[in-house]
N, C-alpha and C positions, 0 to 999 in steps of 0.2 A: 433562316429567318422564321420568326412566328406565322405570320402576317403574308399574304398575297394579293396580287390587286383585283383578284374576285370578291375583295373586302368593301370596297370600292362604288357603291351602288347607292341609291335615295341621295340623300342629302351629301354624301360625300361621292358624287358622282364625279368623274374626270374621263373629258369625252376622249375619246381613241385610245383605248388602253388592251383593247382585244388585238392581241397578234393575231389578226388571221391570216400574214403576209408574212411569211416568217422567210422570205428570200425577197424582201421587197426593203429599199433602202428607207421608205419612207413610212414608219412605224408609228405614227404620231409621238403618243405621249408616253409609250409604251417604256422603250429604255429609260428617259429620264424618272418614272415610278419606280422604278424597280430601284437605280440608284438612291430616291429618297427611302424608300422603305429599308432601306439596307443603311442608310445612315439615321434616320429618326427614330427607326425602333430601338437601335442602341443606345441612342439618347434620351429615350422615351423609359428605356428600363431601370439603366445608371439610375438619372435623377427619382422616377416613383420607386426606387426599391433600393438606391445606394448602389456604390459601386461592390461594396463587400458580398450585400447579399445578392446583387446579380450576378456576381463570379459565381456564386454558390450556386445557383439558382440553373445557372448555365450548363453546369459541368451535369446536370443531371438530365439534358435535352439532346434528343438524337435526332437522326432524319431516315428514318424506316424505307428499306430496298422498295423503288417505286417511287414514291413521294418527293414533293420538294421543300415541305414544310418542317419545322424543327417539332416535335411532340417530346412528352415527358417520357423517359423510360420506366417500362413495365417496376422496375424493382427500385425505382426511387422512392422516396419515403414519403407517407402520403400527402406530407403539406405543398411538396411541388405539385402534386398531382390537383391538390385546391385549389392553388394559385393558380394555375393552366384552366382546368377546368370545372372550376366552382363549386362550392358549398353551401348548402342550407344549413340553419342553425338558430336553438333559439337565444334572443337577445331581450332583454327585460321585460320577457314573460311574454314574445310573440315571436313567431317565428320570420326571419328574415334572408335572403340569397343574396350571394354575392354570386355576380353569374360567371365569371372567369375572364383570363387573358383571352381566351377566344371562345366563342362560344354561336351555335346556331338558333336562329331564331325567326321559327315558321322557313326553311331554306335558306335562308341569308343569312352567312359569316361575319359573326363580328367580334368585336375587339375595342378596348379603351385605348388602343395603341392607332388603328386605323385613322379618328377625328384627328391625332398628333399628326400623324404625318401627314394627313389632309392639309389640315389648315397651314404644314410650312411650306408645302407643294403649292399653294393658294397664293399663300405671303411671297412667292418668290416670283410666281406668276405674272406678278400686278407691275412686276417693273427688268428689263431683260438689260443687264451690259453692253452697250454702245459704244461705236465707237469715240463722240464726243462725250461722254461719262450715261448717268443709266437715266432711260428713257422709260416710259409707259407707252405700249408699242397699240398701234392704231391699225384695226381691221377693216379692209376696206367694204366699202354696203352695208355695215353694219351699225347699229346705234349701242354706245357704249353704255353699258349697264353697273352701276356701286357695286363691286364686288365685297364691299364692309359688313352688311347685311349676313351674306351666307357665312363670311370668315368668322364674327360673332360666333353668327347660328353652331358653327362648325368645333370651333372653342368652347361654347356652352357645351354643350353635349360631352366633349373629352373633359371638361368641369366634373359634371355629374359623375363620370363614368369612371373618373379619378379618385376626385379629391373628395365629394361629397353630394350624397344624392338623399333627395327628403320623400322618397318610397321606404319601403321594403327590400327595395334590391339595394343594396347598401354598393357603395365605391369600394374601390380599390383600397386604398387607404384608411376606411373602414372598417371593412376586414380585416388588414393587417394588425391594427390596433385591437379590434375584437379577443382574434387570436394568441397575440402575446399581453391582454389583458389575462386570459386563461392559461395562458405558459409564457413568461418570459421569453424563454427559447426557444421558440417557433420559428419564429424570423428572427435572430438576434442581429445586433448593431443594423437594425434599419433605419436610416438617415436620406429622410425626402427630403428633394427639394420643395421649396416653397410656392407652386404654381399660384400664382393671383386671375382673377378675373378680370375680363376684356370688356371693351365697350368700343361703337365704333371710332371713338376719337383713338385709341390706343393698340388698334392692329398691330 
């Protein structure tokens, strides 16, 4: 995987994700993260990058003796290496970054992939399989708070960080377009899906 849930922090906080109990059965929220970050980042990639050029894209990612994160290989060509980890560049007549699939900033790890698997880790949260069909599960002493608000907030942000952001630091999808505006075949046959914007009526 890209992605670890050290990514995980501000606004996509998810409380008990620190194993510090690693022979202890009760982990919080720790196993089920890891499961979604292992199913949303590959859905997260398919649909922003197409299946074709994520196959591509893939084959040129390893996982370095020590580590548990996938990086780009030293002698992959350099457009993986943009994609991963960002590019400056000028675009009509100023200069503009695209800051990458992962990238640090002031110590914190982030990622346009991180808010995705946030917000369906969120979305799945809000309601657990029961046994009389699925329920919205009730804490006890505690006063129940709209969690629509932060899922937005949570979406907005994977918005910008995707599909289109009105800085300097241009999306994902941005960039891609930038690129094979100056070479066709940069990313050839890229085929996004279509992400739309959220509101709280439409979590």
């Amino acid at each position: 995987m890209i992605i670890s849930r050290s990514y995980f922090k501000g606004l996509l906080d998810i409380p008990n994700i620190e194993d510090t109990a690693p022979n202890s059965s009760l982990l919080g929220n720790v196993s089920e993260l890891d499961l979604f970050i292992r199913e949303y980042e590959r859905d997260y990639l398919i649909k922003a990058l197409g299946y074709s050029l994520n196959k591509e894209f893939q084959s040129h990612l390893e996982v370095v003796d020590g580590q548990t994160e996938q990086t780009v290989r030293p002698d992959a060509p350099q457009k993986w290496k943009d994609l991963m980890d960002g590019k400056e560049y000028s675009k009509d007549g100023k200069l503009v970054n695209w800051r990458g699939l992962v990238f640090d900033d002031n110590g914190d790890q982030k990622s346009p992939i991180a808010p995705y698997v946030c917000y369906h880790f969120l979305k799945n949260d809000l309601s657990r399989w029961m046994g009389t069909g699925i329920q919205t599960e009730k804490a006890k002493n505690s006063v129940k708070a709209d969690p629509a608000p932060k899922a937005v907030a949570i979406w907005q942000l994977f918005y910008r960080m995707t599909v289109e952001n009105v800085t300097d630091e241009v999306a994902l999808f941005e960039f891609i377009e930038d690129m094979n505006d100056l070479d066709e075949t940069t990313y050839p046959h890229w085929i996004p899906y279509r992400f739309g914007k959220r509101n709280i009526m439409g979590i």
